[in-house]
Structure formats: C-alpha cells, structure tokens
C-alpha positions, 0 to 999 in steps of 0.5 A, spaced: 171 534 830 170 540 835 169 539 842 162 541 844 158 540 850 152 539 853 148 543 858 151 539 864 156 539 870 160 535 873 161 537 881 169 536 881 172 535 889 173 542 892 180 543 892 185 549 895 191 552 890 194 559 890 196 563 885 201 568 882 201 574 878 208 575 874 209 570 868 216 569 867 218 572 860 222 567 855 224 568 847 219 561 845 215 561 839 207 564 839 203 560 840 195 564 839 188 562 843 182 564 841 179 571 844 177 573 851 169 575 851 164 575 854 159 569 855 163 563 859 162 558 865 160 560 873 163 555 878 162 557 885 165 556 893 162 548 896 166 549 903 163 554 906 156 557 902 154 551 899 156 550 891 154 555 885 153 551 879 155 554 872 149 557 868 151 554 862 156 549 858 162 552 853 159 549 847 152 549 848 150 542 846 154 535 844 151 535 836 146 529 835 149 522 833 155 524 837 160 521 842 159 526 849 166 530 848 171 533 854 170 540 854 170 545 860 173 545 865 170 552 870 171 554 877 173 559 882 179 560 886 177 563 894 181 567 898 179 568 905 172 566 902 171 572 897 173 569 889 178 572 887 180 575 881 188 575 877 189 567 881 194 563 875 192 557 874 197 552 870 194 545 868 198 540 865 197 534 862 199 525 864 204 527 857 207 533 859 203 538 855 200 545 860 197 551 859 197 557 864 190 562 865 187 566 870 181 567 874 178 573 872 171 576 870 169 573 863 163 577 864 159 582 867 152 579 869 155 573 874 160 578 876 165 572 879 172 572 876 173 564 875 177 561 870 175 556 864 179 552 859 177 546 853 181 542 856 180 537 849 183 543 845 190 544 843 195 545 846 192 538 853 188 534 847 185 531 854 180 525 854 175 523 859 178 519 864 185 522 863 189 525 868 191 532 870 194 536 875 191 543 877 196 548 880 194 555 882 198 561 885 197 567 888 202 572 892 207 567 896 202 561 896 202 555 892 198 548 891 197 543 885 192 537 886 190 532 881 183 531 877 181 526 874 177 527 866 170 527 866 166 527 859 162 534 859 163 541 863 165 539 870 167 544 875 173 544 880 173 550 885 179 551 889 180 554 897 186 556 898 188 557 905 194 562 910 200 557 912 200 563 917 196 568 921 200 574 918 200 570 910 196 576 907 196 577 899 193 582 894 185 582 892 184 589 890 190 595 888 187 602 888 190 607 883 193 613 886 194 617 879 188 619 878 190 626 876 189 628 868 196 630 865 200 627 872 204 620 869 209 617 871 212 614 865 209 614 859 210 609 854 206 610 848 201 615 844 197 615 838 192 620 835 185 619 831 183 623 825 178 628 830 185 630 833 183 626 839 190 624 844 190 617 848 197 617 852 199 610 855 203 611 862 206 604 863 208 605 869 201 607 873 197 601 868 193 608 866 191 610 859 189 618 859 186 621 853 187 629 850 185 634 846 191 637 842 192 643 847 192 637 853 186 638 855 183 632 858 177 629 854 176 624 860 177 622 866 185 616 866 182 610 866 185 603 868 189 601 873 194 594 876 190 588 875 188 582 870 181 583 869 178 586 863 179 594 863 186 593 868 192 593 866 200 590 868 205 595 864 201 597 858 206 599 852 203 601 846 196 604 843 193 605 836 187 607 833 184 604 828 178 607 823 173 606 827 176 611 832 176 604 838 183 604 842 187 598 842 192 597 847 198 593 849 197 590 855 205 588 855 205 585 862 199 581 861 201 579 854 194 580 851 191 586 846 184 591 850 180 593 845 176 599 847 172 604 844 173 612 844 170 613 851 175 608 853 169 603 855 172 596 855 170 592 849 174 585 848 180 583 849 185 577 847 192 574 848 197 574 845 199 567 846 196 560 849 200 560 854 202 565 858 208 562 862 212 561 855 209 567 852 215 572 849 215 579 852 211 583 847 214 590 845 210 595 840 204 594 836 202 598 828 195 598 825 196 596 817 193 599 812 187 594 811 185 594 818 190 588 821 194 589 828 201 587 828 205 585 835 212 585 835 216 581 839 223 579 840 225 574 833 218 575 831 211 578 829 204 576 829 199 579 825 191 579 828 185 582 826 181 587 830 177 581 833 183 578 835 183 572 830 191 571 828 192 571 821 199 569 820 205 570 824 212 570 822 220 570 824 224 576 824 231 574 826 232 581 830 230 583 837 225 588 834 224 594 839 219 598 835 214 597 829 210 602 824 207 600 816 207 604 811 201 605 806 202 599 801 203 594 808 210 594 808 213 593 816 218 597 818 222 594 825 227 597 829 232 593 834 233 600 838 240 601 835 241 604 829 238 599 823 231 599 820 229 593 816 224 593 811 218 586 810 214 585 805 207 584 808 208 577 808 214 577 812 220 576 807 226 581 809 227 586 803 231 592 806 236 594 811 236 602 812 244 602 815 242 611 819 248 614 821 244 615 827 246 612 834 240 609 837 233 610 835 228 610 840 222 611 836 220 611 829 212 613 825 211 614 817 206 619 815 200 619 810 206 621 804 211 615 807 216 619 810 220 615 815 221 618 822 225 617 828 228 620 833 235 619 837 238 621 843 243 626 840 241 627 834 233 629 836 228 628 831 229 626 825 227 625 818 230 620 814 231 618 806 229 612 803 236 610 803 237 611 811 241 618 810 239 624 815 233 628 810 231 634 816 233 634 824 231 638 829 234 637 836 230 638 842 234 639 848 233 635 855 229 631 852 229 623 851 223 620 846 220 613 846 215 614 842 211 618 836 205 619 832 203 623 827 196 628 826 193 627 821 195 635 819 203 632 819 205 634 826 208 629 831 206 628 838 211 624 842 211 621 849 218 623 853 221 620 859 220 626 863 213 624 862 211 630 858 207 629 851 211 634 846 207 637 839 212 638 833 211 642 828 216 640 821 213 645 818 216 651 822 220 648 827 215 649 834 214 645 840 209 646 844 208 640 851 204 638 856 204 633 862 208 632 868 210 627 872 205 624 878 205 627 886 205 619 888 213 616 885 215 617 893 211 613 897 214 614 905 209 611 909 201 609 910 197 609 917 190 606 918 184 610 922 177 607 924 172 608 919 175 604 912 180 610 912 187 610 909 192 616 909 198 615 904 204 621 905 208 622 899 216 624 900 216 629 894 212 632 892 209 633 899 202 631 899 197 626 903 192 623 900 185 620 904 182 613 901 175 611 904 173 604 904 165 603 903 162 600 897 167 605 893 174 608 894 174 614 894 180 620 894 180 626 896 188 630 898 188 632 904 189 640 904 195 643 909 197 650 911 202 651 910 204 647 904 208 641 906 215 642 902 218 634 903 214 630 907 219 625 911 215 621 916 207 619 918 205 616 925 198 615 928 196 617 935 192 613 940 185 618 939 185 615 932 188 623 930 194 623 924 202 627 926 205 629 918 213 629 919 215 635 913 222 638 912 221 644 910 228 647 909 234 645 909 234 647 918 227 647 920 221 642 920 213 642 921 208 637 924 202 637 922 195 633 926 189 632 922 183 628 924 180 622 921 177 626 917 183 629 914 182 636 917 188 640 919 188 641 927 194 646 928 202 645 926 207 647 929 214 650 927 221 646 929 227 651 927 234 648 927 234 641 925 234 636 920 227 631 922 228 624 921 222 620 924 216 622 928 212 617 935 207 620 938 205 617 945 199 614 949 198 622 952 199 625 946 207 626 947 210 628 941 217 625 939 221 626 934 228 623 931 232 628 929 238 626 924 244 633 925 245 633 932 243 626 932 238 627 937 231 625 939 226 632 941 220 632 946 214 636 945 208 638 949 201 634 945 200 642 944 207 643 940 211 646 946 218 643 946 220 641 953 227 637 952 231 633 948 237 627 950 242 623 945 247 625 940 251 622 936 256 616 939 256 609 940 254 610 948 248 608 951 244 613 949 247 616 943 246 615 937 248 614 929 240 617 926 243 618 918 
C-alpha cells in the first residue's frame, strides 16, 4: 500500500544537530530515489520565534477505509537563528537501515530550506511507534538525537549551537569567477542543434554558455552549494532535443535540469543514499531521449524526468560514456580499450587501440568514433580499434569533446581553453583562459558590509559589498599591480596593497573603502614580503633579500630599516 498522509502535524521536540557538506565516496550498488521538485513540507524554528507549521502533508490525504500510515518527516535546521541550507541529515532506523539528505529550498514559494523524507518508504520502512535516530552535521559540528514515530507528517526542527565563541561555519559562499571565458578547470561541453555552446568549469561549480566564436550567450551561472541551481564539482553536460541543459552535479551525485537559458528546471539524485552513493564520472543522452551515468562498475539509465529505467554492472571502472544512433553504449577506463554494450547492458565488444590513455571520446551523426590521447592528439578511430586519422594538437591535453552538428569537434582543455577542430581541413581555432582568482593571498574587511580579496597572480583585488545583494566590482589601480603579495587594513578603515612589480622593486597601493586609489609609492631594490600599517599611519614593510624590515612615512617617504639576516635578536630569516 502507498504511504500517504493526512493534512496534519505532528509538533516534534526541537532539537539541536549539526551537519556536514562532503559525503565520503565508496563503489556500492545504486540505489535510485525519486526526483527532487518543487512542492514539499515547511518546518520552522519553536526555540526562539515560536513554530512555523508546515503548510501541507506530502501525500496529501490518508485514502478512505484506510489505516493513517507513517509518512513525513520535515523540518528546519538552524544556525545561529537563521535555517540554513547544505545541513546533511542521516536518519537511521532500530534495524540499522539509514538514508542521508540534506536541508535545502525544495520550493520557492516558502523560501526556507528544510529537509523532508518518507520515513514508511524503502529504504527505513518505518512504523509509527518506532525508533529512530536523527544525525545532522554541518562543518565541524555534529549532534544525533532519537525520535520516536508518530502516524501522519511530523515535524522536528533541530538548533544547532557553537561549542565555542570562535566555532563559526559556512551559510553562503560568493562566486568570484563571474567573468565569461575565465575557467578555472573545464571539465565538460556540449553543443545543441542552434550551435549554442555550454561548458562546465568543475572546479568554479559554474556553467557558462557560447557562441561558436565564444561569444558569451549569457551571464556564468551557478556557484558551490547544495540548493538547486549550485553546484559541488559538476562534471558533464548533454543537451537533450528540446534544447534543455543537463548537468552532472558529480559532487552532490545528482543530475540538474535546466532550460537553454539556464533557469533551473528540476533536479534528482543519482542514488538514495548519498553517503554510500558511488562517484558518478560522465553522462550520454541516447537516442530515445534517455540519460545515461557512468560510474565505477556500473550505469544507471533515467529519464529526463529522473525516473530510473534500468541500471546495470559493468565490471570495469568506467571513465567516460558516449551512445551511438542504434543505443549501443560505449565506455572507456581512461587507459587504452573501449568496450561496446548493447542498450540493455550485455558486453559485445572490446576495441583493443593502440593508443596510450584515452581521455575523451564523442560519436558523430555517421558513427564514427573519436578520442583523444595525450601523444597521439585527436584521433579518429576504426570500428575495429586502429588509427583511421590523427591530428596532434601541441600543448594541448583534452578532457572532454562534442561534436556540432556540421562535424567539427569542440573540446575543453586543461589549460582552460575551449578548442574548434575542423577534420574536414585540419584547423584549429580556441578560446577561453583561466580565472584571475586560482591565487587567493589575503582578504581584509571594512565598515559597510565591505570585503576586498587580492589575488597573487594575476594581480587584482576585487571589492564585494554585502547589502540585500552581493556585489563585485574590481578595483582599478594605477599602475597595474604585476604580483600581489600582501593585503593589510589600517586603522582609519583604509586598505595598503603589497605588489612586486619586478624582480628588485615593489609598490604600495592605499585605496578607501570605497575602493579608490588614494596614491602608491615605488620601493626600488627589494624583494617585498609583507606589509603592517601602524595606528599613526606608519607603514612597514617585510622585506625577504636583505631580510630586513623597512619603515615608511603615512605619506610613502622612507625613513629607516633595521634587521638582516641572522639568528641574533633582531635578525631575521624572512624566506
């Protein structure tokens, strides 16, 4: 009998629990949950502002003639008073059985993130009067407590509290790489029948969308995060016929849904439980419009609505997947073989190449097979495994490759380029970079909701403003800053920037809260280390060659150095 419930709530105890973001990866069976959309359970904070009931049951109501079944268990996880969302959620039963979730905002018209379960499902099967224990954690904190079933929805909100003045953790994260055609390590790409371009940079957990002249089609969108439209290291992307965007949320083991705009449609998980979910490697769209996921020693085959249709084993730690125009799945270990499987999962073939570690691999509208290798470049293969064409591109590793509907083949390289190859004529033509921001060195905080982040190289310093929303604007100086190796704030609330400009003279730059440069003053002959700036405006500065520490004026005017390099009192070892 399906579990169903009547439009009632049952006020659980508040409780305090704490919750973590990364789920450790192991090679277990899949196992499939239904889809994550919108329309789901509210549970609210009872400790400090009274309790926000839930709206609504999750099955709307108990059939006539039947018994009232166990059905949901919903509620909030609080942090420092604010519900928070990313909080993972582990809830076991007396006989062992668990499942893992996570608070996030299942809807947008409540605009809460909650968690929500059946706990009369498979995997728990939980009955009222039974038993459970709930665990949450989040960063470092951690805290079960037991729960006894009632019949219908009930609602348990959990509080967690700091063990220490200085026990802080994560509620929001703010993308730094908004910059169309800045990556910092494309992972994926795919191409739809109007030559639009979506590329999957994995390790900003931003999608960005092109042109074929890569010309940006929108603005990057997405960043780290559990709640729908972020994402936790997305790995592949395939377009399906209707031109919507899916994406492997790898990290958070669950494929996102989205339309050519990149609005967020609908997403589901890859598995029931996340903590023994297996990491998920590459995704192909089939040709009757079905999903398919690889992972290692198995596929798992969806729907576009996330229903799963069948699953298989493999019996090889499969890297990458493609499927041809008759359904036949190809699968590749990142070493040299590619093994061939019916639609329905039977082993036919296994393509012995003489190549030395395929790295990516895409079929054409006629069938033909392509991979690339790092010494042999592109290549196009026989159906028998042999080398039918090959085009070295030199510098250049690839990870993965799509194929445009006019046969010529758009990669994402390592060196955070997107690369066009013409087969036809042998061309090339790329575009794309790597992001300002793979070198953090130091962050500073002024008065109005104000932040300034300084990258190492290449030099820039960006100003974030924190008011209803986040905005960032790069702060412009003069001269450009050529390697910037240290931040520091002053008492009056204004910034000192630290650059090497060359290898024998440095700069200091002072810029206001509002980011506007004040003046920068040359210091020839050194090698800069560090930068402090006194109550009176004194500015110091660490400077590593001679191991010494220099003294200058508030208004740049050197006025004496001391140290050098020893062990002594007041010398010093700086590098």
């Amino acid at each position: 009998m399906a579990a169903s419930c009547i439009r009632s709530m049952l006020l659980g105890g508040l409780f305090i629990l704490l919750v973590s973001f990364n789920a450790p990866v192991f090679s277990m069976p899949i196992l499939h949950s239904s889809p994550l959309t919108s329309g789901a359970n509210q549970a609210g904070d009872t400790q400090e502002s009274g309790a926000i009931p839930l709206p609504r049951g999750c099955g709307g109501v108990t059939p006539p003639g039947e018994v009232e079944t166990t059905c949901c268990l919903n509620g909030i996880v609080y942090v420092d008073g604010e519900p928070v969302a990313g909080a993972e959620i582990t809830i076991t039963s007396s006989r062992g059985t668990s499942i893992s979730l996570y608070t996030r905002y299942i809807n947008t018209v409540d605009n809460v993130p909650f968690y929500e379960i059946s706990l009369s499902d498979d995997p728990l099967q939980v009955q009222s009067g039974e038993t459970i224990t709930i665990t949450a954690r989040l960063g470092n904190r951690e805290r079960s407590l037991t729960h006894e079933v009632q019949p219908g929805s009930q609602q348990v909100d959990i509080v967690l509290p700091r063990r220490s003045p200085n026990d802080f953790v994560a509620l929001q994260s703010i993308p730094l790489r908004s910059i169309s055609g800045e990556f910092d390590g494309l992972s994926g790409i795919a191409i739809n029948p109007e030559y639009q371009v979506f590329v999957v940079d994995q390790e900003a957990h931003q999608i960005q969308a092109f042109d074929t002249n890569g010309n940006p089609l929108q603005p990057p969108w997405g960043h780290y995060g559990q709640n729908p439209g972020q994402f936790n290291l997305p790995r592949r992307v395939v377009v399906d016929a209707s031109r919507n965007v899916y994406i492997l949320d790898a990290g958070n083991r669950r494929i996102q849904k989205f339309d050519r705009q990149g609005r967020y449609v609908h997403s589901w998980m890859l598995c029931t439980q996340l903590s023994s979910c297996p990491f998920p490697y590459d995704l192909a769209l089939a040709p009757d419009g079905t999903i398919a996921v690889v992972y290692n020693q198995g596929v798992t085959i969806f729907s576009t609505t996330g229903d799963l249709q069948r699953q298989w084993s493999t019996g090889i730690h499969g890297t990458d997947i493609d499927i041809d125009r008759n359904g036949n799945v190809y699968i590749t270990t990142g070493q040299s073989d590619i093994y061939t499987f019916t639609p329905g999962g039977q082993l036919t073939t296994t393509l012995n190449t003489p190549l030395t570690s395929i790295q990516s691999m895409a079929i054409d509208p006629s069938g033909n097979l392509w991979v690339t290798d790092p010494i042999n470049g592109i290549v196009r293969l026989s159906t028998t495994g042999a080398i039918a064409q090959q085009w070295t591109i030199p510098g250049e590793l690839f990870n993965d490759m799509a194929i445009a509907p006019n046969g010529q083949l758009y990669l994402t390289s390592y060196t955070n380029k997107v690369l066009v190859f013409d087969p036809t004529r042998g061309t090339t033509r790329s575009w794309g970079r790597s992001s300002r921001y793979r070198d953090v060195i130091g962050t500073v905080t002024v008065p109005n909701n104000t932040l300034f982040i300084a990258n190492r190289e290449p030099a820039a310093v960006t100003r974030l403003t924190f008011q209803q929303s986040v905005t960032s604007t790069q702060v412009a100086l003069n001269p450009l800053p050529r390697r910037i190796v240290d931040m520091t704030k002053a008492a009056d609330g204004s910034v000192y920037i630290l650059d090497q400009s060359s290898s024998t003279t440095a700069r200091v730059y002072k810029i206001n809260a509002l980011g506007q440069q004040l003046f920068s003053f040359p210091i020839n002959d050194v090698s800069a280390g560090a930068i402090a700036v006194a109550q009176n405006g004194t500015i110091f500065i660490a400077e590593d060659l001679d191991n010494q520490v220099l003294q200058f004026s508030a208004d740049g005017q050197y006025r004496s150095s001391w140290g050098g390099t020893g062990s002594e009192p007041g010398r010093f070892y700086l590098t």
